[in-house]
N, C-alpha and C positions, 0 to 999 in steps of 0.2 A: 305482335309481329304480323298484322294483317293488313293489306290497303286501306280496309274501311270496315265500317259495319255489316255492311250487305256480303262480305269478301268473309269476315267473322260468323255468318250467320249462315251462312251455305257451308263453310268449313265444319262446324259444329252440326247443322244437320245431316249432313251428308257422311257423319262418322269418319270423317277424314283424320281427326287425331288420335284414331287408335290405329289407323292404317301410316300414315305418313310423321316423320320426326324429323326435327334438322338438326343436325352436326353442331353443336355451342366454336367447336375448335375450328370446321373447315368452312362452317352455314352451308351445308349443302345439305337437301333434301334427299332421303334416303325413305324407301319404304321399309315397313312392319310386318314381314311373314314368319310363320312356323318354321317354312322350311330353308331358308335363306341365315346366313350367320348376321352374327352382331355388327351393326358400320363399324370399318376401322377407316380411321382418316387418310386420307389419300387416294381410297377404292370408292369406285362406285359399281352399282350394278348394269352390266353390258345384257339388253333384250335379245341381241343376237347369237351373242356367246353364249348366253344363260348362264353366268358365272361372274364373282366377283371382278373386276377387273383394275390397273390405276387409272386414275382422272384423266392422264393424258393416253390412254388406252384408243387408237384407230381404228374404228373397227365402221362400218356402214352397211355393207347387205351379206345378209344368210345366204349361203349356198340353198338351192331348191332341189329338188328331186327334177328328174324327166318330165315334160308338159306334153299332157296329150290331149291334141284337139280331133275332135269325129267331126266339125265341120271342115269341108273341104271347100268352101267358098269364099273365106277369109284367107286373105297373103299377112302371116302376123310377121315380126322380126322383133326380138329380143335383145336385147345388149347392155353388155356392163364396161365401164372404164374404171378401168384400176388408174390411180394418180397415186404420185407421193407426194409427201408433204413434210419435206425439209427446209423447205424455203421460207423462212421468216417474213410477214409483212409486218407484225409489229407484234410487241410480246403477247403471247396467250393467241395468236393467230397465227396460221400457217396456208401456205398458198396453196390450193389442187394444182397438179400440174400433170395431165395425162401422161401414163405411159404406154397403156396397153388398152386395146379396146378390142371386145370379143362380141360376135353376134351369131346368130340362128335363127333362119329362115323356117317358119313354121307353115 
């Protein structure tokens, strides 16, 4: 299950298969931790959430803490656009579609 040789050979050095497994039922790649539960089909693991979550699970940026800057010579602005994504372009794709956009002037 590798592109190639060179693809098998970095996999194998690199300890990647005691770190990384894939699903026989969903082929989705799933990692290998202590603290993390066993894959169940359907979930994957969400980086932002930090928690199991399902495949079709929405999820894109962490909330952050307060940004403190001590240079006052920089004008920064920050921003996020929340979209939904109800809107069908073809199966297994969904459109962004702005609804809300939030910013801050640092």
């Amino acid at each position: 299950m590798f592109y190639g040789d060179v693809c098998k050979q970095h996999h194998t050095q690199t300890g990647l298969c005691s770190k990384l497994k894939v699903c026989k039922l969903c082929v989705k790649a799933y990692g290998v931790k202590p603290n993390r539960n066993i894959h169940q089909w359907g979930e994957k693991y969400c980086i932002n959430c930090e928690n199991m979550m399902p495949c079709n699970h929405l999820c894109y940026i962490r909330p952050s803490a307060n940004i403190i800057i001590s240079v006052k010579k920089w004008l920064m602005v920050f921003y996020d656009i929340e979209c939904r994504q109800d809107e069908v372009v073809r199966e297994g794709v969904n459109e962004h579609v702005p609804n809300l956009l939030v910013s801050r002037q640092v």
